[in-house]
N, CA, C and O atoms as CSV, one atom per row, in Angstrom:
chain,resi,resn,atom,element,x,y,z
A,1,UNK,N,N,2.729,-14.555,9.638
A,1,UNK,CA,C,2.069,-14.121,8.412
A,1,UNK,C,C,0.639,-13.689,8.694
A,1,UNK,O,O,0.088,-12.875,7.953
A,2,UNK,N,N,-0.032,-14.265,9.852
A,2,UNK,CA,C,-1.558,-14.009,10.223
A,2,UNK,C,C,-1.296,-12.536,10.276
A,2,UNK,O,O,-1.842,-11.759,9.493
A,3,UNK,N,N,-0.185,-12.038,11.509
A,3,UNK,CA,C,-0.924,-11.192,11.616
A,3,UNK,C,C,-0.431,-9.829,10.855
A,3,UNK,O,O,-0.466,-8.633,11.145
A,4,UNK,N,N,-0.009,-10.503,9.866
A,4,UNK,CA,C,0.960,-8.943,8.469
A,4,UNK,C,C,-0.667,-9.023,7.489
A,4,UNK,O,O,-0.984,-8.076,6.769
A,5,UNK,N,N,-1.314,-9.936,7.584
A,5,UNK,CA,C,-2.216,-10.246,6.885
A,5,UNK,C,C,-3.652,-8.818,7.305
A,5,UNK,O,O,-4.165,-7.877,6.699
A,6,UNK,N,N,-3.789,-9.562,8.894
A,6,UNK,CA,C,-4.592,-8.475,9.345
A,6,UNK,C,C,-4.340,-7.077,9.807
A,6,UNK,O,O,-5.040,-6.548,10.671
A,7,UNK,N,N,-3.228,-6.424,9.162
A,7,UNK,CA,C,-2.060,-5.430,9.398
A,7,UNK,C,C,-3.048,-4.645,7.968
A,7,UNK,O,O,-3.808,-3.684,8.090
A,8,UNK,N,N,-2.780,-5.297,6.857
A,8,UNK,CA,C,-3.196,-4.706,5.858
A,8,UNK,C,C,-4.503,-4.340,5.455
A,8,UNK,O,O,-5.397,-5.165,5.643
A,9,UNK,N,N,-4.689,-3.595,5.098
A,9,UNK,CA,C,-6.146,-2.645,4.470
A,9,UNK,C,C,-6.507,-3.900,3.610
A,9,UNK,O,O,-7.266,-4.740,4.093
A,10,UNK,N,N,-5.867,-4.101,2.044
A,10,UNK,CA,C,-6.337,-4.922,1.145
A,10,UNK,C,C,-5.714,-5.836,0.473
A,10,UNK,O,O,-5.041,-5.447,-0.481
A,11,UNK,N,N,-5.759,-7.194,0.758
A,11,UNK,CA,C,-5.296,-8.064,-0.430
A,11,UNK,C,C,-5.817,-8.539,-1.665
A,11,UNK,O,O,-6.770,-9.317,-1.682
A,12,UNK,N,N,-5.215,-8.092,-2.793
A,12,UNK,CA,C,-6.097,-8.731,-3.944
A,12,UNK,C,C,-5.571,-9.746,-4.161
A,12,UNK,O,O,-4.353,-9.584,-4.238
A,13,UNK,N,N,-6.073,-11.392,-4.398
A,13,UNK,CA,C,-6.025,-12.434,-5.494
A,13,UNK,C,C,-4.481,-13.171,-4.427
A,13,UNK,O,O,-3.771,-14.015,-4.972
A,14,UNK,N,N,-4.164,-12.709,-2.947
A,14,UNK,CA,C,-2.590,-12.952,-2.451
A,14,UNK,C,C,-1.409,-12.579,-3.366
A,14,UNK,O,O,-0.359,-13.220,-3.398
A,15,UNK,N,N,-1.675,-11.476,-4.114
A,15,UNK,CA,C,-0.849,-11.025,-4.724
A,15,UNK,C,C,-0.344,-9.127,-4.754
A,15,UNK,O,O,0.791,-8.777,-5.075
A,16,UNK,N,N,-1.357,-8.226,-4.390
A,16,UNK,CA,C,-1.762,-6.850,-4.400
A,16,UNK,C,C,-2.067,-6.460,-2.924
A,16,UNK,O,O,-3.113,-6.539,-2.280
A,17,UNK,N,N,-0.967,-6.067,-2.630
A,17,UNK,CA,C,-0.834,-4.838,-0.958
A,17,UNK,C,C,-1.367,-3.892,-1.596
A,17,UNK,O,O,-0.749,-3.255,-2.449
A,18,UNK,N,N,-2.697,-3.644,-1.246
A,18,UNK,CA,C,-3.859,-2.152,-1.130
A,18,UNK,C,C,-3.758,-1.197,-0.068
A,18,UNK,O,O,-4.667,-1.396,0.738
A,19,UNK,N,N,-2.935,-0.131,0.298
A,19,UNK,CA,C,-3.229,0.512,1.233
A,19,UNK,C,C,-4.187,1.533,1.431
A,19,UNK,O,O,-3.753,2.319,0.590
A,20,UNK,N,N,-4.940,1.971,1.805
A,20,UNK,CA,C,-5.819,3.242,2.083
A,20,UNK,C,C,-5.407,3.995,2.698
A,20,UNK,O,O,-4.684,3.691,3.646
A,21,UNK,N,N,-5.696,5.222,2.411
A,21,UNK,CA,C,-5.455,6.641,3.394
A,21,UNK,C,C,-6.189,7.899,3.042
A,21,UNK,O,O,-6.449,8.200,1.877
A,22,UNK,N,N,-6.490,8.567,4.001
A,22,UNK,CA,C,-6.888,9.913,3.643
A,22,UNK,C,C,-6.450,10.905,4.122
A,22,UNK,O,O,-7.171,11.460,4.951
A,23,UNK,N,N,-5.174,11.495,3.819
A,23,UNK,CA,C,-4.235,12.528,4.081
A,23,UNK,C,C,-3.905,13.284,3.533
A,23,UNK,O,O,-3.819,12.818,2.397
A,24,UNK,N,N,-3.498,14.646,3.507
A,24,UNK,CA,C,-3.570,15.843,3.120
A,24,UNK,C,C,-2.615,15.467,1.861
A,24,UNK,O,O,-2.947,15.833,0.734
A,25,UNK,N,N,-1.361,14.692,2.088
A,25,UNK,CA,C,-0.894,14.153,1.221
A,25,UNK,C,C,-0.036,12.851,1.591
A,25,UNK,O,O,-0.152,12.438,2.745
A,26,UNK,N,N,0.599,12.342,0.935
A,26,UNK,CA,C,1.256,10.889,1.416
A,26,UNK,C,C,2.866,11.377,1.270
A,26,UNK,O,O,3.454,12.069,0.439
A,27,UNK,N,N,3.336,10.578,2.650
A,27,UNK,CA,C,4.766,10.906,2.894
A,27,UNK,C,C,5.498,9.987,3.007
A,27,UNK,O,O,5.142,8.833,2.768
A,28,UNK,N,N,6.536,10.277,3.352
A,28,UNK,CA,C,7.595,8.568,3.185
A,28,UNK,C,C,7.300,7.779,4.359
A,28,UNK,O,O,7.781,6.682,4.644
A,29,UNK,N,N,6.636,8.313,4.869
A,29,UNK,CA,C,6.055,7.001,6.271
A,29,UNK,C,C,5.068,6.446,5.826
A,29,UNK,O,O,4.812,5.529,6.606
A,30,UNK,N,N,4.073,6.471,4.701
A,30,UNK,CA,C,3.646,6.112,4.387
A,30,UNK,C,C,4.046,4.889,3.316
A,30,UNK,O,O,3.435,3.823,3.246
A,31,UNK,N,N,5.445,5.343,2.323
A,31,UNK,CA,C,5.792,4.724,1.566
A,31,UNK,C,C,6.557,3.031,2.184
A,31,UNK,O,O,6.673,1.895,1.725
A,32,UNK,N,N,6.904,3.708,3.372
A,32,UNK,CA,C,7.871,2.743,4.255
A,32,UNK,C,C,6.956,1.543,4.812
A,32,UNK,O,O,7.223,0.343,4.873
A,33,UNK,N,N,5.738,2.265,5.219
A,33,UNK,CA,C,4.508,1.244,6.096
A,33,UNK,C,C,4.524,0.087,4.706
A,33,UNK,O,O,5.074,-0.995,4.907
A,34,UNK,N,N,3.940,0.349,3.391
A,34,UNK,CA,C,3.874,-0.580,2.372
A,34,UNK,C,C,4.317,-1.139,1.807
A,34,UNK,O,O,3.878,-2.012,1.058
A,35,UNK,N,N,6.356,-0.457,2.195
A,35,UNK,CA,C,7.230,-1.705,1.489
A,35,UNK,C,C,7.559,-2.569,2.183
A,35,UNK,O,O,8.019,-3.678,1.913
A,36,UNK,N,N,7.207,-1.822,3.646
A,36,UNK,CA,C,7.452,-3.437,5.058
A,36,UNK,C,C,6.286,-4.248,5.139
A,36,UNK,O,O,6.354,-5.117,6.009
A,37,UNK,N,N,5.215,-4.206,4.464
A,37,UNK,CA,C,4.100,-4.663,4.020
A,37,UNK,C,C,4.549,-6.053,2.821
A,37,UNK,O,O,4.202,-7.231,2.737
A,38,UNK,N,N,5.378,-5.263,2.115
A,38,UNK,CA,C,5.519,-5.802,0.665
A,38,UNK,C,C,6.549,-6.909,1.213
A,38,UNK,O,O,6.203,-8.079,1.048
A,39,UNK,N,N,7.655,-6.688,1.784
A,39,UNK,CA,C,8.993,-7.034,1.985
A,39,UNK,C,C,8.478,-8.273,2.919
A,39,UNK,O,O,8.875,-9.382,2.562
A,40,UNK,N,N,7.438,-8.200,4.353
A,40,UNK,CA,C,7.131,-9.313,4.554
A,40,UNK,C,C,6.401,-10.184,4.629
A,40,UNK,O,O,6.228,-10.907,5.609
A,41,UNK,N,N,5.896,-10.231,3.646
A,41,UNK,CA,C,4.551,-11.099,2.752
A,41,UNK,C,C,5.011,-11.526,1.323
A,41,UNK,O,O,4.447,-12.124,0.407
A,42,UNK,N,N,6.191,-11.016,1.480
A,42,UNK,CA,C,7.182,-11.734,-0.210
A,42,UNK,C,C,6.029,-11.123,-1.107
A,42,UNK,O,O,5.707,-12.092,-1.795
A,43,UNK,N,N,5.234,-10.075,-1.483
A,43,UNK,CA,C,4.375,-9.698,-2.422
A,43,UNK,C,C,5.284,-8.577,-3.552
A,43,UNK,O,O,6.140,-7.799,-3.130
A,44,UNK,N,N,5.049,-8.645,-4.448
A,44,UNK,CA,C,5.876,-7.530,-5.743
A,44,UNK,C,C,4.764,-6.600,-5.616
A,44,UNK,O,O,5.503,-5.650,-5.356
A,45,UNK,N,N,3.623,-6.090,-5.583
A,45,UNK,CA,C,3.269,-5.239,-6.170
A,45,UNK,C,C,2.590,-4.941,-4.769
A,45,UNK,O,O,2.480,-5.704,-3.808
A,46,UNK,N,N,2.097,-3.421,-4.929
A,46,UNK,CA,C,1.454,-2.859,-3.973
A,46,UNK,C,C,1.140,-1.236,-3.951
A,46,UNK,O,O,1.969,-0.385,-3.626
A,47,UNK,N,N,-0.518,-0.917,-4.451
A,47,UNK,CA,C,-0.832,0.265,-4.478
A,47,UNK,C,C,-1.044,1.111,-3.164
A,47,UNK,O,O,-1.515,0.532,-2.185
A,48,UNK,N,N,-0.829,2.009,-3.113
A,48,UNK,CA,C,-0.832,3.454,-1.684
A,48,UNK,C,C,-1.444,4.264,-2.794
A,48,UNK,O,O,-0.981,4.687,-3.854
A,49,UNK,N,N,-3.213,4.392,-1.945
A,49,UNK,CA,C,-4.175,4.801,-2.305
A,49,UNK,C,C,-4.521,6.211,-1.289
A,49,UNK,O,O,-4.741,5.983,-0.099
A,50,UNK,N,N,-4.566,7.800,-1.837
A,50,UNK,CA,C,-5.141,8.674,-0.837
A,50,UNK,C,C,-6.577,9.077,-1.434
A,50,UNK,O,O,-6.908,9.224,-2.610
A,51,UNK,N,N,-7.316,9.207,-0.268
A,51,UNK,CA,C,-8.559,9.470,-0.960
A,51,UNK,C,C,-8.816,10.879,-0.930
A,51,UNK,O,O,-9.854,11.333,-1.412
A,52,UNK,N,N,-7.673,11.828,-0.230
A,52,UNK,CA,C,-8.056,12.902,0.322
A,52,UNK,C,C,-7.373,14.035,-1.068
A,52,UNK,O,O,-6.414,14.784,-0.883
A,53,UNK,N,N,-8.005,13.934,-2.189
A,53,UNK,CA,C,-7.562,14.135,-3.682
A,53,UNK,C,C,-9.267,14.495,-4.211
A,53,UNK,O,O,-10.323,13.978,-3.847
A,54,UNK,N,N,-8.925,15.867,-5.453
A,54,UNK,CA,C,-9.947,15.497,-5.988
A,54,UNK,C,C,-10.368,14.833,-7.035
A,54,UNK,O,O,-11.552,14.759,-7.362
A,55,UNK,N,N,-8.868,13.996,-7.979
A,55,UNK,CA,C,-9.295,13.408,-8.687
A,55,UNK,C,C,-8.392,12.136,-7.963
A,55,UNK,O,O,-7.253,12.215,-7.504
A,56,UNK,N,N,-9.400,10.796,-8.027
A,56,UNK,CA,C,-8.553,9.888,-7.275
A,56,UNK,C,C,-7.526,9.719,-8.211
A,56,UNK,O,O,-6.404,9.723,-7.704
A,57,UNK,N,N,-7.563,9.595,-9.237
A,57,UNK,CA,C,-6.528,8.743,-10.155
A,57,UNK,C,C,-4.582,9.831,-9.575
A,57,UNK,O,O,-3.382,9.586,-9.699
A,58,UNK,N,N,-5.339,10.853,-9.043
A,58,UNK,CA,C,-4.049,11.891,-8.635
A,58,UNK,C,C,-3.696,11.156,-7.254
A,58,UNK,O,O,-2.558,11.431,-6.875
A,59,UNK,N,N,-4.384,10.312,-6.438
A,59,UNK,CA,C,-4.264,9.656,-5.357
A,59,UNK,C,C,-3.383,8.109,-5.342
A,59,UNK,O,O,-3.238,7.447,-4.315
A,60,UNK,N,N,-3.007,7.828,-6.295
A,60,UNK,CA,C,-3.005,6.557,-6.773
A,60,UNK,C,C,-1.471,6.161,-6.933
A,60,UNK,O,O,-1.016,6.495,-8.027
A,61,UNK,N,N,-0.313,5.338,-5.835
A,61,UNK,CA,C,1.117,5.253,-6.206
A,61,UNK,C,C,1.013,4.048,-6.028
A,61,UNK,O,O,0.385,3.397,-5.193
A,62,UNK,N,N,2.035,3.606,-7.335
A,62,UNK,CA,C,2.196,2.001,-7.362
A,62,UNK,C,C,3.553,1.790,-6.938
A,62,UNK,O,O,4.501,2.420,-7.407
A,63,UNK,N,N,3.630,1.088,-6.237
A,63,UNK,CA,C,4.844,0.361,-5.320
A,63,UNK,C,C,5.587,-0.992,-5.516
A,63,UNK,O,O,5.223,-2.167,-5.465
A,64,UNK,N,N,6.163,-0.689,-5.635
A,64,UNK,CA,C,6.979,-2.378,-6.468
A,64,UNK,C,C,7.994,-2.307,-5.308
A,64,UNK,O,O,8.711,-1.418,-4.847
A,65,UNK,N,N,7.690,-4.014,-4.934
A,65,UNK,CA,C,8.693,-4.443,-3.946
A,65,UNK,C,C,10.297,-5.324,-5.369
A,65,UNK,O,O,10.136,-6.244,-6.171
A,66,UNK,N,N,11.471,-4.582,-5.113
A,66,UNK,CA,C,12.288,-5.106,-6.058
A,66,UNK,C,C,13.020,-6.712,-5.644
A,66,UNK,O,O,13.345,-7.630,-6.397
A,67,UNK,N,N,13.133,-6.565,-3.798
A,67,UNK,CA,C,13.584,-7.619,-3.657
A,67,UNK,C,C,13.448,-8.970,-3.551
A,67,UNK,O,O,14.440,-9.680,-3.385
């Protein structure tokens, strides 16, 4: 668990996988990095953040781990 911990960009509250990125756009390797994020840290929720947007809120996918 240490080191899925220091794997990740951001934890909020041990509950919120934060990822960061700044890419032209976000692709399913991206989506995959945060649900194996999600999947082994038992966490439900988890935002994939691009900064490379000009309005962030257009940067912004929320990720729900279902299992």
């Amino acid at each position: 668990m240490l080191r899925l911990i220091e794997a990740l960009d951001l934890l909020v509250e041990d509950k919120i996988v934060i990822e960061l990125k700044s890419v032209k756009e976000l692709s399913d390797v991206h989506l995959a990095q945060i649900l194996t994020y999600l999947k082994l840290g038992d966490f439900k929720l988890g935002l994939l953040i691009n900064f490379n947007v000009l309005l962030l809120k257009n940067g912004i996918k929320r990720v729900i781990n279902d299992q």
